[in-house]
C-alpha positions as a printed Julia matrix, in Angstrom:
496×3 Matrix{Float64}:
  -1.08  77.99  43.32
  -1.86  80.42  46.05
  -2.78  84.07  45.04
   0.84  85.32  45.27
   2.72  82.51  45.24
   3.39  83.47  41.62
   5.46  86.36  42.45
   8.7   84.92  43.46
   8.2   83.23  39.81
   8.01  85.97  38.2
  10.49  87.85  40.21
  13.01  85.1   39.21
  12.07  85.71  35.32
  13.11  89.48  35.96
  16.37  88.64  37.84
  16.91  86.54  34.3
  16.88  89.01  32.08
  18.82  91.12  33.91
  21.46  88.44  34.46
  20.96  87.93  30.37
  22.01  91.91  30.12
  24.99  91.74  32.22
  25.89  87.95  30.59
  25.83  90.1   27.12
  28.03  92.72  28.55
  30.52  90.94  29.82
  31.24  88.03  27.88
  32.92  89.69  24.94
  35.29  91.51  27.1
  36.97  88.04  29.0
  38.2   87.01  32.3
  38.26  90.46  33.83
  35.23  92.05  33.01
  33.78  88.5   34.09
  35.42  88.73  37.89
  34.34  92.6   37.66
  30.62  91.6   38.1
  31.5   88.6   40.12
  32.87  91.09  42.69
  29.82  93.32  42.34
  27.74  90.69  42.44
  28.95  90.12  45.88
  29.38  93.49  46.9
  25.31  93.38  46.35
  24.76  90.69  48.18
  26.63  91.83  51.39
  24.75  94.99  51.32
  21.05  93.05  50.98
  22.67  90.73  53.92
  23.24  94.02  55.69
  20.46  95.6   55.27
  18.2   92.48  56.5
  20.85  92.27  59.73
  19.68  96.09  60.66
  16.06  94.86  59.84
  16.22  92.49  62.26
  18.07  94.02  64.94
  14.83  96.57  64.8
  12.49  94.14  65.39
  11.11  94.01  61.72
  10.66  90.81  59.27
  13.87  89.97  57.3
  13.61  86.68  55.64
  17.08  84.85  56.22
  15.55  82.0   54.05
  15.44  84.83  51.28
  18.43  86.14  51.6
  20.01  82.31  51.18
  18.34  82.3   47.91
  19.53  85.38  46.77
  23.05  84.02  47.99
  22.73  81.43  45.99
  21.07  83.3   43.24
  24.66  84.96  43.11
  27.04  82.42  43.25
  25.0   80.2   40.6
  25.54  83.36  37.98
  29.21  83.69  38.57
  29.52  80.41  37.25
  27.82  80.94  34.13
  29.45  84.28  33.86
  33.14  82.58  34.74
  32.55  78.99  32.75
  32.44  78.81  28.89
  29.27  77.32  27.6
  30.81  74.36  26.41
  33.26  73.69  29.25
  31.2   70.4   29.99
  31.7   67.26  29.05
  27.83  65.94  29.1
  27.34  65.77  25.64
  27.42  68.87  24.06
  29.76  68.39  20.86
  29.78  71.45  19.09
  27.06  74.13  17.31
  26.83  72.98  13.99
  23.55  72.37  11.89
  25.39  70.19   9.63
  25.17  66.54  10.63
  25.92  65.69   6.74
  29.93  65.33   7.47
  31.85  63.36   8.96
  32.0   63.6   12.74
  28.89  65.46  12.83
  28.3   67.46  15.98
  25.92  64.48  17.16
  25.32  66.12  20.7
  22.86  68.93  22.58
  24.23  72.25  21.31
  24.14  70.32  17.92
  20.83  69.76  18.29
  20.11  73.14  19.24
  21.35  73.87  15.44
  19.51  72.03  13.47
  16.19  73.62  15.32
  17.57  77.21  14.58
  18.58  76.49  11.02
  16.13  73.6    9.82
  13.3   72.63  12.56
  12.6   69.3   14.48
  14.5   66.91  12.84
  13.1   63.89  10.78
  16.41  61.85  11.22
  16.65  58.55  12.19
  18.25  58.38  15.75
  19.27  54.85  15.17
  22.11  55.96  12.74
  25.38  56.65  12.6
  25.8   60.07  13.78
  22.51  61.66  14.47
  21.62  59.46  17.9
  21.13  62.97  19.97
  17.54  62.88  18.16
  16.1   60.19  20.4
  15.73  63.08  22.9
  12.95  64.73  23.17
  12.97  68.62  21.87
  10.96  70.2   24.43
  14.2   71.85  26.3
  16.1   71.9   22.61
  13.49  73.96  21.47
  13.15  76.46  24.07
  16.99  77.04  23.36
  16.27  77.53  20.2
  13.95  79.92  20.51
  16.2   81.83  22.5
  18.65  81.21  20.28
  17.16  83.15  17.59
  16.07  86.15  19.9
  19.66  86.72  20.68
  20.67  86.71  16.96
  17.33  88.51  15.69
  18.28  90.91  18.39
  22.21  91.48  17.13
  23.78  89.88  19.3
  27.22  87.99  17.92
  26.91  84.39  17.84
  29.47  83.67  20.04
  27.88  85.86  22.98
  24.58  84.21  21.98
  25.7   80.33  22.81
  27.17  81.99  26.07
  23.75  83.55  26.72
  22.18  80.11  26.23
  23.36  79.33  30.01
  21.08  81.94  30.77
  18.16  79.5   30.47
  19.49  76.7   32.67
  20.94  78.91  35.59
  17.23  79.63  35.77
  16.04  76.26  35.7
  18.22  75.77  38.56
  17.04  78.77  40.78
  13.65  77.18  39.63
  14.63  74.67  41.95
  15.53  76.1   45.27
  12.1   78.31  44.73
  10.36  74.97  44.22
  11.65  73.65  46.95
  10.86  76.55  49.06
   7.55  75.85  48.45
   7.7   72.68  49.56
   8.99  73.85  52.99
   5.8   76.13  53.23
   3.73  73.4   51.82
   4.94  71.71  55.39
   4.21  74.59  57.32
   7.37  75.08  58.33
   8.35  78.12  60.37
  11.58  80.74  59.55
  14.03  78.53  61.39
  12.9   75.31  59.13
  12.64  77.14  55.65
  16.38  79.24  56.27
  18.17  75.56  56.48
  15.99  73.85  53.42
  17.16  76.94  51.5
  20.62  77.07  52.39
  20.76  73.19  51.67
  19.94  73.43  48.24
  20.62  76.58  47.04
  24.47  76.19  47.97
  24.19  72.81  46.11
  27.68  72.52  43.75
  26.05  70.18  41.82
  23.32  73.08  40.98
  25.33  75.66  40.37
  26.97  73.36  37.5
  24.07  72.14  35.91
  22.98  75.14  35.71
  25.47  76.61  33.79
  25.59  73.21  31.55
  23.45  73.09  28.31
  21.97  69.89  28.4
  19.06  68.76  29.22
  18.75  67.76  32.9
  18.56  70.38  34.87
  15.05  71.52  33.44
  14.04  67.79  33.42
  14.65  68.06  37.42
  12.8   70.92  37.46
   9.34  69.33  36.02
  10.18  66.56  38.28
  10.25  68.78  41.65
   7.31  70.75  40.4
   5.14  67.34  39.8
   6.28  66.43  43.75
   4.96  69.99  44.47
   1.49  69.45  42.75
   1.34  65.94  43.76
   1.46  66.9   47.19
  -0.89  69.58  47.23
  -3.34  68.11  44.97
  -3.39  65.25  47.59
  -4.53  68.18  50.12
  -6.81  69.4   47.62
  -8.15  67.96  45.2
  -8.58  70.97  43.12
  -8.45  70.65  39.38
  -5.57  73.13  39.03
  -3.48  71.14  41.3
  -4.19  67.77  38.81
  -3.53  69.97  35.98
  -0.25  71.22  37.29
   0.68  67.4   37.8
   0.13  66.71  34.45
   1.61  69.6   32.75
   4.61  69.27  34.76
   5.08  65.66  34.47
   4.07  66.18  30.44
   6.63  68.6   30.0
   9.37  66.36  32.14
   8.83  64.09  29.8
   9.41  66.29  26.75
  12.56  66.5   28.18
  13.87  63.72  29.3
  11.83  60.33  28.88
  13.46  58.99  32.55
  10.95  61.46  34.29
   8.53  58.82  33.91
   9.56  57.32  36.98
   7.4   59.36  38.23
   3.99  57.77  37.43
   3.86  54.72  39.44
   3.82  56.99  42.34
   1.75  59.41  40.83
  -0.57  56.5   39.84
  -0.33  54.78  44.09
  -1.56  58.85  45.16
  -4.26  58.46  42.63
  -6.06  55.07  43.13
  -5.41  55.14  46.75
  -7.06  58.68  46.81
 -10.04  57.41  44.54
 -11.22  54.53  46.61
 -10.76  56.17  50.18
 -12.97  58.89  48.76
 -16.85  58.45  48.87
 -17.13  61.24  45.92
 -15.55  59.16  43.23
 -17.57  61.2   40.63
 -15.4   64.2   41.17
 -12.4   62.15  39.88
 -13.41  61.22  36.8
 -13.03  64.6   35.34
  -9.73  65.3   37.27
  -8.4   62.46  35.81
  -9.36  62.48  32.42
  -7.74  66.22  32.25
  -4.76  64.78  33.8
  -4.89  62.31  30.95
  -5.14  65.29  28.29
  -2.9   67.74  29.5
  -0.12  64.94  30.42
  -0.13  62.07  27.56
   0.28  63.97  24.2
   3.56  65.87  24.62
   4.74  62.7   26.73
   4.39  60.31  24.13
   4.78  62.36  21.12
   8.57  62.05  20.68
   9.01  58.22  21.08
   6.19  57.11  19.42
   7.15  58.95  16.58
  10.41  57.42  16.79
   8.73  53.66  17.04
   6.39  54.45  14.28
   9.13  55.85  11.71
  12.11  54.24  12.64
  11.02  51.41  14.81
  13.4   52.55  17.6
  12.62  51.34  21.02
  10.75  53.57  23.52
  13.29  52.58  26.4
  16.38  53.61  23.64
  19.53  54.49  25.13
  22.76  55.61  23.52
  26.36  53.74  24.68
  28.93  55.63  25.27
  32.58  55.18  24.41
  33.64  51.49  24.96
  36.76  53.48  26.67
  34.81  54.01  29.75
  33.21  50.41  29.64
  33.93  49.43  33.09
  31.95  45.47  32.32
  35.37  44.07  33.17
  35.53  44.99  37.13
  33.57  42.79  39.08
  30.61  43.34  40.74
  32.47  44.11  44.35
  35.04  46.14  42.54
  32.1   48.37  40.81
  29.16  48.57  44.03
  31.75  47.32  47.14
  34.03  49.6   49.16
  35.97  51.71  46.4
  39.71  50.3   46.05
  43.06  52.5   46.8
  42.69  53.67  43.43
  39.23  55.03  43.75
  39.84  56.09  46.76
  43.15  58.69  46.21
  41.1   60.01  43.25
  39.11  62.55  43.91
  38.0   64.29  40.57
  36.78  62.51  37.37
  39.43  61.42  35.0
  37.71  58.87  32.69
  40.15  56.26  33.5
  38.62  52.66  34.01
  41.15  52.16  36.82
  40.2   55.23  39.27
  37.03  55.73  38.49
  35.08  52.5   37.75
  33.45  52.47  41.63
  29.61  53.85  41.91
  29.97  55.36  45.32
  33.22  56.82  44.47
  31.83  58.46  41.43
  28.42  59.15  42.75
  30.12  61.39  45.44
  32.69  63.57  43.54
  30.04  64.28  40.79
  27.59  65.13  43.58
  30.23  68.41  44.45
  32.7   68.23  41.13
  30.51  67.02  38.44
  33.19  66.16  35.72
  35.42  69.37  36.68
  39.12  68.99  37.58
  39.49  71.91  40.46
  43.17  71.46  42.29
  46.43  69.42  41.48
  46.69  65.83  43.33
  48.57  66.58  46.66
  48.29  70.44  46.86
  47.18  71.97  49.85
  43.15  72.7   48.61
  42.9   68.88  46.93
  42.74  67.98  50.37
  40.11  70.74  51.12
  38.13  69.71  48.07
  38.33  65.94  49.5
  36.65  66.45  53.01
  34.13  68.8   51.35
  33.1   66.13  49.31
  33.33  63.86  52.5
  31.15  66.3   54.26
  28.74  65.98  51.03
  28.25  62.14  51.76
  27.68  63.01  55.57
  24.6   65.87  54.32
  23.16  63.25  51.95
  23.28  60.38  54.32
  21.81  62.8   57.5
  18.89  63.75  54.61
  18.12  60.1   53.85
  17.81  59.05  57.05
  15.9   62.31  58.01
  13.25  61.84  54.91
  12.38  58.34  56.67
  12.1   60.08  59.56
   9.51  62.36  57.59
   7.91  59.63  56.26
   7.12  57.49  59.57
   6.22  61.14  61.38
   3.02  62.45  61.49
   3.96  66.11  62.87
   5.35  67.63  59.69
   2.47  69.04  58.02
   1.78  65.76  55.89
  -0.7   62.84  56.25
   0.23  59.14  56.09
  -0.04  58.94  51.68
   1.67  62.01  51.04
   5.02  61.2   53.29
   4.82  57.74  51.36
   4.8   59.03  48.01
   8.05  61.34  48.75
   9.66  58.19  50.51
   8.76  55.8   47.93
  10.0   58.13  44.84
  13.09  58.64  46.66
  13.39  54.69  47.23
  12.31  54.38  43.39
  14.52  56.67  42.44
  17.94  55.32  43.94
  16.58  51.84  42.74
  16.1   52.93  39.45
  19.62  54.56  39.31
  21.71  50.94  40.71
  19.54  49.09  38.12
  21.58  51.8   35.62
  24.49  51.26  36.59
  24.59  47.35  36.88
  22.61  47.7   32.97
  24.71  49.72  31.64
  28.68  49.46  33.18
  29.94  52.73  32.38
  31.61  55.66  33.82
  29.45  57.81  32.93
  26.7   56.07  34.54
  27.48  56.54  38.35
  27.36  60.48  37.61
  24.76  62.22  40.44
  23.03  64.48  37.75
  20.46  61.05  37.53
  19.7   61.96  41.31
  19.82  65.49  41.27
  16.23  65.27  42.82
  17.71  64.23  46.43
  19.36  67.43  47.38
  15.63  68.69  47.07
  14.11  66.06  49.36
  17.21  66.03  51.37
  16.98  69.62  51.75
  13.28  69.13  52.5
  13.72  66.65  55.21
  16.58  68.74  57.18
  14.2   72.02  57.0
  11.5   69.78  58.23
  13.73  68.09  61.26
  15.35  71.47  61.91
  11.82  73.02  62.64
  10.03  70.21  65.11
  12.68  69.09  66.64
  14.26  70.77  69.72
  17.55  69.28  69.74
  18.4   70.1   66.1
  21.01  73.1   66.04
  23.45  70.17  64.91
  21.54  69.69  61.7
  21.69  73.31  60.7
  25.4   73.81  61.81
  26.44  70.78  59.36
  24.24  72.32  56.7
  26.42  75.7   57.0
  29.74  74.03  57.48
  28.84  72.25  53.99
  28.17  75.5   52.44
  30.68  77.29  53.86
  33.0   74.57  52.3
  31.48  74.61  49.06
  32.36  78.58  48.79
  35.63  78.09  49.94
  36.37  75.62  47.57
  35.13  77.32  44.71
  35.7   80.66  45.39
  39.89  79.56  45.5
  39.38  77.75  42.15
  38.05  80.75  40.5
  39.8   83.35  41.85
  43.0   81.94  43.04
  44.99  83.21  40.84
  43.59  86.78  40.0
């Protein structure tokens, strides 16, 4: 990294604690107390917002991109301070260390647990009860570890799982700062990096993963920080940049094994680099470290797993045969959704609404699995066209990241444009093969592609600042966000 391009880092890490102080305050005391720091939240924001508008009207630097961030900073801690830490439904089952009994708590925050109460488990994964073990522990043990901070420091165990959320909400803002960088990484002026910020830091989808207490939002993390790394190591060719690669990608994997998608690009950056170069030498080092710092805490997990209980290194768990959707055809499941897709816009878990993969791509992209409104009321139909103006963002973004990848004024040569394009196209790939492998529900859910809003974001910041004729791109970016605050600000607070 740069010489201060740590700081915003470690300026996020402060922000955390302090939003673990005021998540310890207010959590005992409820709903009020909760909407109490929402509102001053707010009130804070309005004043930076005014403060920057009187910097600017004097002539001096006020970073709108950086006041987005902080916006979204804001909103993305009212939701863990105003959602319960187990209000999702991405398998969390409960906090229990005992997976003796029946209907064990086989699920993350029961997995969590067993790491404060016994350590990394030694339990088959294959069985009956304990299958939340094929996962790797890297992000259950950082809970953990927190876990046991909160109670070592007092706090009541209640307040401590709510304080848990703590840790993903910053794995999200991770994100938009990631991002961010990426925009720089470009080149891009104010005017490109204030609409790649305000396109993914007013993300729904971020804001709920990172108040949910699984495991994907740091997995998407590791995965934008190995694009980051990638791309300037492919500048470069410095060992820290390799190293960061491999420790990101390394620790992705600790996470979630489906990072891995990553390396056949990874691997096209790195022979293509090596044999265009006439100092190969210099890469033989490089990529040996990569090798070192990468491999071990990769393949640690599932080849323990293989060895011990011979479970397969591509293991997945099946969900319910309730939301087994095999039956629909092929049309019905990947064609134009049906009426009753259609007239359903929030996730019920009923084969007959919500067995299409656009359909359910979509309203998880904005809803996740939350139900906001009542069918028919007045702000259902809001909610609807947001999520209609969600499939207009993401479509403008795809075709805008080709347009990235076939440009060569953006700040990027010819290989590293194809390696964002071709994860993308990798990515989406890998995500219908998913779906048509495994027909369930829960399988068209947009949490598998969080990593788009990034490169979405990333392509509109990038159009925004070459192009002259681009004000339209950065008015549909606000009108999204704009939506998304409306939306969410009524289901909150509607009835307070």
């Amino acid at each position: 990294m740069a010489r201060k391009a740590w700081k915003p880092y470690a300026a996020l890490l402060l922000a955390g604690v302090l939003a673990w102080c005021l998540n310890t305050a207010v959590a005992p005391l409820g709903r009020p107390a909760a909407n109490a720091a929402c509102a001053a939240l707010a009130t804070a924001w309005l004043a930076r917002a005014a403060v920057c508008a009187l910097r600017r009207r004097a002539g001096k630097q006020a970073s709108l991109a950086g006041l987005f961030a902080a916006g979204g900073f804001a909103v993305g801690l009212c939701f863990v301070l105003l959602l319960p830490h187990n209000f999702s439904w991405h398998d969390l089952a409960s906090y229990s260390a005992d997976f003796s009994r029946e209907g064990s708590p086989d699920g993350h925050l029961g997995y969590i647990a067993y790491l404060v109460e016994h350590g990394l488990p030694t339990l088959n994964p294959l069985e009956e009860g304990y299958s939340v073990f094929y996962n790797p522990p890297l992000y259950h043990l950082i809970q953990a570890g927190f876990m046991k901070l909160n109670l070592w420091l007092g706090i009541p165990e209640a307040v401590a799982l709510e304080n848990l959320q703590v840790v993903t909400f910053l794995c999200a803002q991770g994100c938009v700062l990631v991002t961010w960088d990426l925009c720089r990484l470009l080149g891009l002026g104010e005017r490109g990096q204030r609409v790649g910020i305000l396109a993914i830091a007013f993300q729904p989808s971020l804001w709920i993963f990172g108040a949910t207490l699984n495991n994907d939002i740091l997995s998407i993390l590791c995965i934008l920080a190995c694009l980051l790394f990638t791309l300037r190591w492919e500048r470069s060719r410095r060992m820290r940049d390799i190293l960061g690669i491999g420790v990101s990608l390394g620790a992705g994997m600790a996470v979630k094994l489906s990072v891995a998608l990553l390396i056949p690009c990874i691997a096209a950056v790195f022979v293509i680099a090596f044999f265009r170069d006439q100092n190969k030498q210099r890469y033989v080092g490089q990529y040996a470290a990569f090798l070192a710092v990468s491999v071990p805490e990769a393949v640690a997990w599932p080849f323990y797993h293989l060895i011990a209980f011979q479970a397969p290194l591509n293991y997945v768990r099946l969900p319910a045969e309730t939301i087994n959707i095999a039956g629909y055809s092929l049309w019905q499941r990947f064609g134009w959704p049906n009426w009753f897709a259609i007239r359903e816009l929030f996730y019920t878990g009923v084969r007959k609404t919500d067995h299409n993969f656009w359909m359910q791509t979509l309203k998880t992209g904005v809803y996740d699995e939350l139900t906001l409104f009542e069918k028919g009321a007045g702000m259902w139909y809001a909610a609807y066209g947001l999520m209609v103006l969600f499939a207009l963002v993401m479509t403008v973004g795809a075709v805008l990241l080709v347009r990235l990848a076939l440009s060569r004024r953006d700040g990027l040569s010819g290989l590293s444009r194809g390696f964002l394009l071709g994860y993308a196209v990798l990515l989406l790939a890998y995500y219908l093969k998913f779906n048509v492998d495994y027909p369930y529900i829960s399988s068209a859910n947009f949490r598998y592609i969080q990593p788009v809003c990034a490169l979405a974001a990333l392509a509109l910041a990038a159009f925004r600042d070459k192009s002259r004729r681009s004000v339209w791109a950065e008015a549909l970016v606000w009108a999204f966000a704009l939506g998304c605050l409306l939306v969410y600000c009524v289901y909150f607070f509607s009835g307070v």
